[in-house]
C-alpha distance (Angstrom), angle and dihedral (degrees) to the residues before:
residue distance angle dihedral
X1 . . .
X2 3.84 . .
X3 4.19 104.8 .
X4 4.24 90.0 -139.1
X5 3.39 131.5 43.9
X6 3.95 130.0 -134.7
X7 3.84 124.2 -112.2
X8 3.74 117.2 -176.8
X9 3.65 106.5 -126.1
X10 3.73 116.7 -135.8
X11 3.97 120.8 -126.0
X12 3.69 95.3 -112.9
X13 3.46 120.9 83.2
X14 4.14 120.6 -110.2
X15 3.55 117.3 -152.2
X16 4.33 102.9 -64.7
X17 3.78 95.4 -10.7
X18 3.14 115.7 111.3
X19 4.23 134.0 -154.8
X20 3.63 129.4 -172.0
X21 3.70 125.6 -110.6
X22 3.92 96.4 -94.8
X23 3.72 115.4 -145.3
X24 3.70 121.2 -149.9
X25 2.76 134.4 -100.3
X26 4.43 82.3 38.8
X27 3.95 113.9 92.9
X28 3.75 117.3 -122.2
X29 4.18 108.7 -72.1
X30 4.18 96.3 -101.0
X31 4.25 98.5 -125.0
X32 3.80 122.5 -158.4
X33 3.59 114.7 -116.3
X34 3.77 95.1 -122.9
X35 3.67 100.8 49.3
X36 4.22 110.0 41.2
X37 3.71 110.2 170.1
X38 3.24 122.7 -94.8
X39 3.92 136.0 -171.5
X40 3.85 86.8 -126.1
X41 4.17 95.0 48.0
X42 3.73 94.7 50.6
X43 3.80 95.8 48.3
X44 3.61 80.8 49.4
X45 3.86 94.7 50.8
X46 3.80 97.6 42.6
X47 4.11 85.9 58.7
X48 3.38 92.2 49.7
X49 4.06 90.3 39.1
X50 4.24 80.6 68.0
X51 3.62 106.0 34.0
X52 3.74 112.1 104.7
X53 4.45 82.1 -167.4
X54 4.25 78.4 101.0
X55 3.44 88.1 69.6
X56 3.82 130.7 86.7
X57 4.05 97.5 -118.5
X58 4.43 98.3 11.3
X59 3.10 96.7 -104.0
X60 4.15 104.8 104.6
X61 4.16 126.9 54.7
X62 3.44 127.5 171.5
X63 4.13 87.1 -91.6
X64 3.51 93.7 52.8
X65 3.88 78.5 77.2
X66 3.89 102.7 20.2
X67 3.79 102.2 49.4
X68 3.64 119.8 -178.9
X69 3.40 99.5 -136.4
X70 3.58 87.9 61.1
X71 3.29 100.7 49.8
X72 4.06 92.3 -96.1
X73 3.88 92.0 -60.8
X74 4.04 116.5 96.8
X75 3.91 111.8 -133.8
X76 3.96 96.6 -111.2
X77 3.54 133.7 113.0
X78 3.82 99.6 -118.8
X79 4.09 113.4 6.9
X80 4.02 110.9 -102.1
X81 3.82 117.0 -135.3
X82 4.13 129.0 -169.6
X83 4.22 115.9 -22.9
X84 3.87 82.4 19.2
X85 3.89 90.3 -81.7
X86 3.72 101.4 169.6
X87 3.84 116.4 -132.3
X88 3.81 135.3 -133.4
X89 3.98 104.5 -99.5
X90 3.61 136.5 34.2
X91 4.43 112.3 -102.0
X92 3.45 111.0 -100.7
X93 4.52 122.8 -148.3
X94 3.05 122.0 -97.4
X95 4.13 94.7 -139.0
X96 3.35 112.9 159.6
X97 4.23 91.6 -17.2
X98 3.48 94.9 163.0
X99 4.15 97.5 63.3
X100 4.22 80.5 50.0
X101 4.19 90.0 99.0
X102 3.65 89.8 168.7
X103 3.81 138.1 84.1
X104 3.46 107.7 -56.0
X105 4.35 138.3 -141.4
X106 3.61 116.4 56.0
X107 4.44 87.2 -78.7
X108 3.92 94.7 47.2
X109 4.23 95.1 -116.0
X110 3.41 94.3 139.7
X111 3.97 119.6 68.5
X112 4.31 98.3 -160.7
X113 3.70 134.8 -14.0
X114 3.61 91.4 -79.2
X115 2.96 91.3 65.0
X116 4.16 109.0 34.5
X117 4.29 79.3 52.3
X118 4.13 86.4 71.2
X119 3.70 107.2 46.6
X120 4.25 99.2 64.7
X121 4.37 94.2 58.4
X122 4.27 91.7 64.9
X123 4.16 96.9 33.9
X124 4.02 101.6 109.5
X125 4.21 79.0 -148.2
X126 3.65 97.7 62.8
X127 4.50 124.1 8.3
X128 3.62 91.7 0.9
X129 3.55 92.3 -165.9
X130 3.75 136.6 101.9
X131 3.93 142.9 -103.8
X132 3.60 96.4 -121.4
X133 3.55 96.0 51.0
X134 3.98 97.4 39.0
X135 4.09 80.8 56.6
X136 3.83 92.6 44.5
X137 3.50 95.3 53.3
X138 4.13 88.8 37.6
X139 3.93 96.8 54.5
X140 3.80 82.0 48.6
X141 3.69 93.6 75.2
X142 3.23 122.6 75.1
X143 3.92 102.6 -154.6
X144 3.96 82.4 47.1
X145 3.47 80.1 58.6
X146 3.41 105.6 51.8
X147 3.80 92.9 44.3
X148 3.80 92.7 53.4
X149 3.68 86.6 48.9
X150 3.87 96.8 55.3
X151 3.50 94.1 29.9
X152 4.40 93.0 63.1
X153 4.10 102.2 -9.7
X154 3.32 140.1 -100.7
X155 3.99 96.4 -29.4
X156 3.66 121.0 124.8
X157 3.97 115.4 -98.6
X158 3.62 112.4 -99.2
X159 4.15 132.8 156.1
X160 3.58 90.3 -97.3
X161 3.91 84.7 72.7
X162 3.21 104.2 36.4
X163 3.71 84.4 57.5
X164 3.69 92.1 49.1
X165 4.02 90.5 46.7
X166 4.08 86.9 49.8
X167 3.47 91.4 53.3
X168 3.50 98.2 52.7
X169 3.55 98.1 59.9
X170 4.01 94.9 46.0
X171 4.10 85.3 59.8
X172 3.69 87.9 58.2
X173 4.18 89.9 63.6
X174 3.22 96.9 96.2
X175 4.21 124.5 158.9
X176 3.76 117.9 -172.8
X177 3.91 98.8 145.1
X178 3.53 112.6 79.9
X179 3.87 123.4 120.8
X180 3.94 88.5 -96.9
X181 3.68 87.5 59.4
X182 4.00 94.5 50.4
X183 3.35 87.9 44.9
X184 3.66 95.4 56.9
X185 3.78 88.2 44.4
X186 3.65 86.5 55.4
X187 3.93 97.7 -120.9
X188 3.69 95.0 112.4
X189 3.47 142.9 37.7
X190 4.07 135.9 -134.6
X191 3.65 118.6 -127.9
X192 4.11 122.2 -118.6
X193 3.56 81.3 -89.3
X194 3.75 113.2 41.9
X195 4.41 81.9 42.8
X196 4.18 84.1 64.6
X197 3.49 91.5 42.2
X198 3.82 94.5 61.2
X199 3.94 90.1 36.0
X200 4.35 85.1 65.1
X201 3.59 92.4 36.1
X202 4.11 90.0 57.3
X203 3.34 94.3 31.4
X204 3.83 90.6 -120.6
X205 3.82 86.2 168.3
X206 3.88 83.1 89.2
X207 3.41 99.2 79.8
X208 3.95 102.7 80.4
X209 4.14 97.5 -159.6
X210 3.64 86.7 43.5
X211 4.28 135.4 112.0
X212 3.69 87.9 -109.7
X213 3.81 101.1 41.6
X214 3.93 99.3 131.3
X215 3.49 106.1 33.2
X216 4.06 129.5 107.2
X217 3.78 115.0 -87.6
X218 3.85 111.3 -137.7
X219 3.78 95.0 -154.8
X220 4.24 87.2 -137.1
X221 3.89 108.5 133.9
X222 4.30 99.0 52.2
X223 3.83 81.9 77.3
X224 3.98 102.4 19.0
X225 3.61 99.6 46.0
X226 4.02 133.9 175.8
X227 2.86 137.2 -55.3
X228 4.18 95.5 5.8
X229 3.61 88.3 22.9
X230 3.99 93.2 -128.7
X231 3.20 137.3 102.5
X232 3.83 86.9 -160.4
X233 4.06 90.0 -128.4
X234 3.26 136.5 134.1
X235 4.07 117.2 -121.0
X236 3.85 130.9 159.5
X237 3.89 97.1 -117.5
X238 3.93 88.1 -161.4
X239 4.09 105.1 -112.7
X240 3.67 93.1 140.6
X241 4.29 138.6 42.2
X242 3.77 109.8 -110.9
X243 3.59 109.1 -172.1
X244 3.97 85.8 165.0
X245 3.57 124.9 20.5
X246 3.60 96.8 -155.7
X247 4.02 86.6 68.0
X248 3.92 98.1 53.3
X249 4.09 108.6 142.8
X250 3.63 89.7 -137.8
X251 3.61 116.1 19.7
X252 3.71 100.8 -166.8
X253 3.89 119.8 -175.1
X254 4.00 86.3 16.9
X255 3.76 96.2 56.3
X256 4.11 78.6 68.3
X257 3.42 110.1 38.0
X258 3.59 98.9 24.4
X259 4.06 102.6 -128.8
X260 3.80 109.7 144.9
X261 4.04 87.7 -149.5
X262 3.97 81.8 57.4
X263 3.45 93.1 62.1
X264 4.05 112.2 111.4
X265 3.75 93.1 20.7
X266 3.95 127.6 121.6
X267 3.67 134.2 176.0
X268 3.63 119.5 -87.5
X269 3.39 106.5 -113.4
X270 4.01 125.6 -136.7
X271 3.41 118.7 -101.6
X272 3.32 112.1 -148.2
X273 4.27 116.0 119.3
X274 4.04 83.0 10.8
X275 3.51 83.6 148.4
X276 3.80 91.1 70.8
X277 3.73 101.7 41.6
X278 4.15 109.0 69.0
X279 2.60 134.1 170.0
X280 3.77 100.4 73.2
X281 3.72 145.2 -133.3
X282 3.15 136.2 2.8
X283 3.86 98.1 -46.4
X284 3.93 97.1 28.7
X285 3.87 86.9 -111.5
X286 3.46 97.4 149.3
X287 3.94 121.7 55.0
X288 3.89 98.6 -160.7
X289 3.78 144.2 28.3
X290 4.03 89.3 -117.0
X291 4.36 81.7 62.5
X292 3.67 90.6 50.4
X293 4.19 97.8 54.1
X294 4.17 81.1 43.6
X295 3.63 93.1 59.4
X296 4.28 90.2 38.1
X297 3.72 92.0 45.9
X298 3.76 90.3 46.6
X299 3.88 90.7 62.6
X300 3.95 97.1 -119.9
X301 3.87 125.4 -107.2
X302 3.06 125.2 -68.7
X303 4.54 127.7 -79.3
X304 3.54 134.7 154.7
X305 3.72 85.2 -117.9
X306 3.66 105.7 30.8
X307 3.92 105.3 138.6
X308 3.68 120.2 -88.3
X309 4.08 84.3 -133.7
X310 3.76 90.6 66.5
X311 4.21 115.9 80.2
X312 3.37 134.2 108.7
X313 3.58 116.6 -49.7
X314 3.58 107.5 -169.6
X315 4.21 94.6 -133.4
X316 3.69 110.5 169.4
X317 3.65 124.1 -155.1
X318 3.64 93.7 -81.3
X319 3.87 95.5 43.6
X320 3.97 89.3 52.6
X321 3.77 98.9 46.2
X322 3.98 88.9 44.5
X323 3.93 83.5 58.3
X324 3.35 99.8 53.3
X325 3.87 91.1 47.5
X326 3.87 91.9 59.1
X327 4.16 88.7 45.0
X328 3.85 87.1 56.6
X329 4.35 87.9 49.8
X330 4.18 79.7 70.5
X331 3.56 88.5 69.1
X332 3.75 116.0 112.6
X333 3.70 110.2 -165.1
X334 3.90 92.5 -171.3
X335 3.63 91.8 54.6
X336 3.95 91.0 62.9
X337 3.72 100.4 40.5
């Protein structure tokens, strides 16, 4: 049983809490009860956000591995923590993280933000510190001090708030102006191009009387769905033969909740500035959007439990490049300035 509960946080601003400016079509962001934002908490959070102090020898923060530019993700294969050891799984965004209410990393381990915020400062692949030192050396400074203390009172500093501070800030990373989103509010238009793009990716094809009736359906939005463009599930996408699911190299979401038929499956990642994040999935495998739609056109490998979504499309050329021209209309240029 989740230790907080949820309270949907209004779009006027209470006293020092503070909401974000909540596009539509987005739902409100769902905020714990214990940790509101304030204006005080996320100026907290966005220092700690860029202090490589959480790390064992100062030389790792959280942007080390979540750079703006890049849309909070870091352009490598699998991230690399302190003395450049390389870790297991590629960085994924942090688009839009704070509408993500559901287990979080690409496994599910972490239940909230709070909670995802605490588990990088102890991995030996990434921080490879400790809590009790990251608060020794915290309670240490006195503008750390101060901060803490307007940010949540006079309570001592512990990981529990720097979690909560952390968290904060990521729910104020919020993109809602790319050309998909003009589009949809009917100030812009798609090209030929970008138009068939979003036709495959909704499988528009469906609709026998309509524009589109005829072309290949690229089975995208049941797992990347509007307006995040997740579902926030967990599927096997099929990137690797598993004869036997009880031998899977990296078991994924059943390494944490310890379902064999879990085993192999990772959690579909939002899509939004996807243009900005290779490498791709869940092992940075792929290098560009054009090797993604290879491997989804190709049908995938075989798994008990590879998604029904993912078999052979039968893109051509045309189809594919039209696909990655509507991926690249989720790009939000102001969100990475």
């Amino acid at each position: 049983m989740r230790w907080w509960v949820y309270s949907i946080v209004l779009l006027c601003a209470c006293g020092q809490e503070r909401t974000e400016s909540i596009p539509p079509p987005f739902a409100a962001i769902l905020y714990p009860a214990d940790n509101p934002s304030t204006e005080a908490g996320i100026s907290l959070g966005e220092r700690l956000f860029f202090d490589g102090g959480l790390s064992q020898d100062g030389s790792i923060s959280c942007a080390s591995c979540h750079r703006p530019e890049l849309a909070f993700s870091d352009g490598l294969r699998v991230s690399r923590g302190i003395s450049g050891l390389e870790g297991l799984r590629n960085t994924p965004g942090l688009t839009n993280i704070g509408y993500l209410h559901h287990s979080l990393f690409w496994d599910g381990r972490a239940e909230n933000l709070e909670d995802q915020a605490l588990h990088p400062v102890g991995n030996v692949h990434e921080m490879g510190g400790s809590w009790p030192e990251v608060i020794e050396r915290l309670r240490e400074q006195r503008n750390y001090v101060a901060a803490f203390r307007k940010a949540f009172g006079a309570v001592p500093i512990d990981s529990t708030l720097v979690g909560r501070a952390l968290a904060q800030y990521q729910r104020t990373l919020i993109s809602s102006d790319s050309k998909y989103d003009r589009v949809q509010r009917g100030v812009e238009e798609y090209t030929a191009q970008e138009s068939l793009g979003h036709a495959i990716f909704f499988d528009l094809a469906d609709d026998p009387g309509g524009p589109f009736a005829g072309f290949p359906k690229g089975e995208c939005a049941h797992c990347h769905t509007p307006p995040h463009f997740t579902n926030q599930r967990f599927e096997n996408n099929g990137l690797d033969e598993m004869p036997d699911l009880t031998a899977v190299p990296d078991p994924g979401r059943g390494a944490v909740n310890r379902v064999v038929y879990d085993n192999g499956r990772f959690r579909n990642p939002g899509l939004r500035n996807v243009a900005l994040t290779a490498p791709y999935m869940h092992d940075g495998r792929f290098g560009s959007l054009e090797e993604v739609i290879d491997h989804y056109n190709s049908g995938g490998k075989y798994a008990e439990t590879r998604s029904p979504n993912v078999h052979p499309l039968g893109l051509d050329a045309s189809h594919k490049a039209a696909l990655v021209a509507f991926l690249h209309t989720l790009t939000d240029t102001s969100f990475v300035k």
